[in-house]
N, C-alpha and C positions, 0 to 999 in steps of 0.2 A: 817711873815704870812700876807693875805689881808685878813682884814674880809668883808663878803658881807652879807647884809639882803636882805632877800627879803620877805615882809610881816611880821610874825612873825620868819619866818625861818633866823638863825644866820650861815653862814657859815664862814670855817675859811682853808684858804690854804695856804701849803708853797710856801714861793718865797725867791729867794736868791739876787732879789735885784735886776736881769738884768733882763730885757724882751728878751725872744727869738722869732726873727722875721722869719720864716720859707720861704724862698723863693726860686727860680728859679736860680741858680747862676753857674758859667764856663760852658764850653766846653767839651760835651762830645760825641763822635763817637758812629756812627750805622751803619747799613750796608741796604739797600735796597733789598729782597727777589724776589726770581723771577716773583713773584706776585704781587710786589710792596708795600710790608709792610715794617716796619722798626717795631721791638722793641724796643721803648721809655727806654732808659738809667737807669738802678737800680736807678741811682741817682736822678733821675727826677720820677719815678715812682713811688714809694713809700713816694712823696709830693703829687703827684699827683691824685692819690686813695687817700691817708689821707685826703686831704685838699677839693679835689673838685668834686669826684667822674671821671667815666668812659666817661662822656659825652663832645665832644669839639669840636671846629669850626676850620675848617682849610681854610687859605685863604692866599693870597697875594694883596699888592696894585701892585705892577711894575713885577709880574712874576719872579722876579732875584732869589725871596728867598721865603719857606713861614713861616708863620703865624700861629703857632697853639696856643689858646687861651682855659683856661676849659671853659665850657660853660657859667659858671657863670658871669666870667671876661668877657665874648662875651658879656652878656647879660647886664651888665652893661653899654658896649658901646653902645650898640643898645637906648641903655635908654636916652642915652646922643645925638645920634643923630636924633630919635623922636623929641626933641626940638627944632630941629635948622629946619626954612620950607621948605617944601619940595619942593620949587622951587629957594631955594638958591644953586646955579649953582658948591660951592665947596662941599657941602654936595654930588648933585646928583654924580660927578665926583667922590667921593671918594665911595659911594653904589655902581657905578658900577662896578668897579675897585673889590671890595670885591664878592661881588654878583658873579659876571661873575666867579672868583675863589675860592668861596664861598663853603664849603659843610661841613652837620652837620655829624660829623664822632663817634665814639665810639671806647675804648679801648676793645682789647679782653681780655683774659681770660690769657692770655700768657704778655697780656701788648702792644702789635702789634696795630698800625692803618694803615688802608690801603689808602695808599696817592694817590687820584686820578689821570689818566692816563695825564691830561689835564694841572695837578701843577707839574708831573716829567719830563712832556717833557718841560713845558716853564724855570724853573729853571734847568735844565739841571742834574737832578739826576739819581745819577744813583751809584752804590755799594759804598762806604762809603761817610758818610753825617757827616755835624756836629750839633748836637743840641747842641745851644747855649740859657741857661738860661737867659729872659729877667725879673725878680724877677716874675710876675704873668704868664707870659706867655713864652714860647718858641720859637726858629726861627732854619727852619733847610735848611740849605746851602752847595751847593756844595761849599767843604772845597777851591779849587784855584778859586773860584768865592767870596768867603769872604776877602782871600785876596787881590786881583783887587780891593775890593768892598774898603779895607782902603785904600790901595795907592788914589785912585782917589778921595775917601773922605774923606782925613784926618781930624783930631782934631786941632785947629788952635787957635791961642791968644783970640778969638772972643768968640769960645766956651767955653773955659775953664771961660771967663771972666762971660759968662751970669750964667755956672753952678754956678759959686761962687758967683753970686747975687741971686741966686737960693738957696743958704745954703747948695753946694753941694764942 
Protein backbone atom coordinates (compact mmCIF):
# COMPACT_ATOMS: atom_id res chain seq x y z
CA UNK A 1 0.00 0.00 0.00
CA UNK A 2 1.23 4.02 -0.39
CA UNK A 3 -0.14 5.81 2.29
CA UNK A 4 -0.79 9.52 1.52
CA UNK A 5 -2.01 12.48 3.95
CA UNK A 6 -3.25 15.16 3.08
CA UNK A 7 -4.08 17.49 6.12
CA UNK A 8 -5.89 15.46 8.38
CA UNK A 9 -7.19 13.10 5.72
CA UNK A 10 -5.07 9.51 5.71
CA UNK A 11 -5.17 7.75 2.50
CA UNK A 12 -4.14 4.27 1.86
CA UNK A 13 -3.72 2.64 -1.90
CA UNK A 14 -2.65 -0.63 -3.41
CA UNK A 15 0.46 -0.81 -5.30
CA UNK A 16 2.11 -3.97 -6.33
CA UNK A 17 5.42 -2.39 -6.27
CA UNK A 18 5.90 -1.39 -10.14
CA UNK A 19 4.95 1.99 -11.47
CA UNK A 20 3.09 1.75 -14.55
CA UNK A 21 4.08 4.48 -17.06
CA UNK A 22 1.39 4.92 -19.66
CA UNK A 23 2.74 6.00 -22.84
CA UNK A 24 2.70 6.31 -26.68
CA UNK A 25 4.55 3.36 -27.97
CA UNK A 26 4.87 1.13 -31.74
CA UNK A 27 3.46 1.42 -34.91
CA UNK A 28 0.20 1.35 -35.88
CA UNK A 29 -1.73 1.91 -39.46
CA UNK A 30 -4.62 4.27 -40.41
CA UNK A 31 -6.08 4.96 -43.46
CA UNK A 32 -6.75 8.63 -44.77
CA UNK A 33 -10.68 9.23 -45.57
CA UNK A 34 -11.75 10.87 -48.47
CA UNK A 35 -12.07 14.00 -46.48
CA UNK A 36 -8.75 13.74 -45.07
CA UNK A 37 -9.33 12.26 -41.71
CA UNK A 38 -7.52 9.38 -40.20
CA UNK A 39 -9.07 7.62 -37.16
CA UNK A 40 -6.33 7.65 -34.35
CA UNK A 41 -5.52 3.78 -33.60
CA UNK A 42 -7.59 2.03 -30.62
CA UNK A 43 -4.32 1.86 -29.22
CA UNK A 44 -3.33 5.22 -29.08
CA UNK A 45 -6.79 6.47 -28.41
CA UNK A 46 -7.95 5.33 -25.53
CA UNK A 47 -4.42 6.93 -23.88
CA UNK A 48 -5.21 9.45 -25.45
CA UNK A 49 -8.85 10.59 -24.05
CA UNK A 50 -7.69 8.98 -20.64
CA UNK A 51 -4.66 10.91 -20.22
CA UNK A 52 -5.12 14.18 -22.29
CA UNK A 53 -8.37 14.78 -23.54
CA UNK A 54 -9.80 15.62 -27.17
CA UNK A 55 -7.56 18.67 -27.78
CA UNK A 56 -4.05 18.66 -29.93
CA UNK A 57 -1.74 20.47 -32.10
CA UNK A 58 -0.79 19.25 -35.36
CA UNK A 59 2.36 20.26 -36.97
CA UNK A 60 5.63 19.50 -38.81
CA UNK A 61 9.20 21.06 -38.64
CA UNK A 62 10.54 19.73 -42.39
CA UNK A 63 7.05 18.69 -44.02
CA UNK A 64 8.45 14.89 -44.43
CA UNK A 65 6.31 13.80 -41.54
CA UNK A 66 3.83 15.24 -39.00
CA UNK A 67 3.59 15.99 -35.43
CA UNK A 68 0.62 15.55 -33.52
CA UNK A 69 1.24 16.50 -29.92
CA UNK A 70 -2.10 16.49 -26.97
CA UNK A 71 -2.39 19.86 -26.38
CA UNK A 72 -1.12 19.86 -23.10
CA UNK A 73 2.40 18.36 -24.11
CA UNK A 74 2.18 21.35 -26.97
CA UNK A 75 1.67 23.55 -24.30
CA UNK A 76 4.49 22.65 -22.28
CA UNK A 77 6.70 23.37 -25.18
CA UNK A 78 5.40 26.60 -26.06
CA UNK A 79 6.38 27.21 -22.27
CA UNK A 80 9.70 26.38 -22.89
CA UNK A 81 10.05 28.42 -25.87
CA UNK A 82 8.60 31.66 -24.32
CA UNK A 83 12.01 31.64 -22.42
CA UNK A 84 14.39 31.55 -25.00
CA UNK A 85 14.18 35.59 -26.76
CA UNK A 86 12.57 36.17 -29.34
CA UNK A 87 15.14 37.43 -31.38
CA UNK A 88 17.32 34.42 -31.07
CA UNK A 89 17.43 33.36 -34.79
CA UNK A 90 17.06 29.29 -33.86
CA UNK A 91 14.15 29.82 -31.78
CA UNK A 92 12.46 32.22 -34.63
CA UNK A 93 13.49 29.31 -37.39
CA UNK A 94 12.11 26.67 -35.43
CA UNK A 95 8.26 28.93 -34.70
CA UNK A 96 8.26 29.29 -38.17
CA UNK A 97 8.71 25.97 -39.39
CA UNK A 98 5.79 24.98 -36.59
CA UNK A 99 3.58 28.06 -37.16
CA UNK A 100 3.62 27.84 -40.88
CA UNK A 101 2.34 23.87 -40.16
CA UNK A 102 0.83 24.60 -37.15
CA UNK A 103 -2.93 24.04 -36.50
CA UNK A 104 -5.00 23.47 -33.31
CA UNK A 105 -7.09 20.32 -34.19
CA UNK A 106 -9.67 18.29 -32.00
CA UNK A 107 -10.68 14.58 -31.80
CA UNK A 108 -14.17 13.83 -32.90
CA UNK A 109 -16.63 11.83 -31.58
CA UNK A 110 -15.44 8.67 -33.65
CA UNK A 111 -11.69 9.41 -32.58
CA UNK A 112 -10.96 11.06 -36.41
CA UNK A 113 -8.77 14.34 -36.74
CA UNK A 114 -8.94 16.03 -39.83
CA UNK A 115 -5.32 16.49 -41.08
CA UNK A 116 -4.96 19.78 -42.96
CA UNK A 117 -4.87 19.89 -46.71
CA UNK A 118 -1.53 21.92 -46.59
CA UNK A 119 0.35 18.80 -43.90
CA UNK A 120 -1.18 15.84 -46.55
CA UNK A 121 0.21 17.37 -49.62
CA UNK A 122 3.79 18.38 -48.02
CA UNK A 123 4.23 14.74 -46.45
CA UNK A 124 2.91 13.05 -49.03
CA UNK A 125 -0.26 11.22 -47.54
CA UNK A 126 -2.41 9.75 -48.62
CA UNK A 127 -4.47 6.04 -47.91
CA UNK A 128 -2.51 4.21 -45.25
CA UNK A 129 -0.28 6.04 -42.88
CA UNK A 130 1.67 4.96 -39.88
CA UNK A 131 1.20 6.37 -36.53
CA UNK A 132 4.14 5.84 -34.73
CA UNK A 133 4.17 6.27 -30.85
CA UNK A 134 6.61 8.86 -29.63
CA UNK A 135 5.79 8.08 -25.42
CA UNK A 136 3.85 11.66 -25.18
CA UNK A 137 3.27 12.33 -28.57
CA UNK A 138 2.64 10.81 -32.01
CA UNK A 139 4.20 11.08 -35.73
CA UNK A 140 2.28 10.00 -38.72
CA UNK A 141 4.27 9.05 -41.98
CA UNK A 142 3.88 7.93 -45.17
CA UNK A 143 4.98 4.27 -44.19
CA UNK A 144 7.87 4.06 -47.62
CA UNK A 145 8.83 7.75 -46.51
CA UNK A 146 9.74 6.27 -42.98
CA UNK A 147 11.73 3.93 -44.32
CA UNK A 148 13.92 6.17 -46.75
CA UNK A 149 13.69 8.34 -43.62
CA UNK A 150 16.07 5.15 -41.58
CA UNK A 151 18.21 4.23 -44.38
CA UNK A 152 19.49 7.82 -44.78
CA UNK A 153 19.44 8.43 -41.12
CA UNK A 154 20.56 5.62 -39.54
CA UNK A 155 21.48 4.85 -35.87
CA UNK A 156 25.30 5.00 -35.62
CA UNK A 157 28.12 4.25 -32.78
CA UNK A 158 27.75 7.93 -31.95
CA UNK A 159 24.17 7.67 -31.07
CA UNK A 160 24.01 4.81 -29.33
CA UNK A 161 27.09 6.25 -27.40
CA UNK A 162 25.40 9.65 -26.21
CA UNK A 163 21.97 7.56 -25.48
CA UNK A 164 24.09 5.44 -23.01
CA UNK A 165 25.56 8.52 -21.37
CA UNK A 166 22.13 9.59 -21.39
CA UNK A 167 21.03 6.33 -19.07
CA UNK A 168 19.30 5.16 -22.08
Amino acid sequence: FINLSIGKTNLHFPFSGKWVIKVFRGNLSATIDERGRIRIPSGFLDLLREKYGDELFITSITGEYLKLYPMGVWEEIEQKLLKIPSMNTSRAKLLGRLTYFGSSIRLDKAGRILIPQRLRTAASLSDEVAVLGYLDSLEIWAPEKFLEHMKEEPLTAEDFALLSDLGV
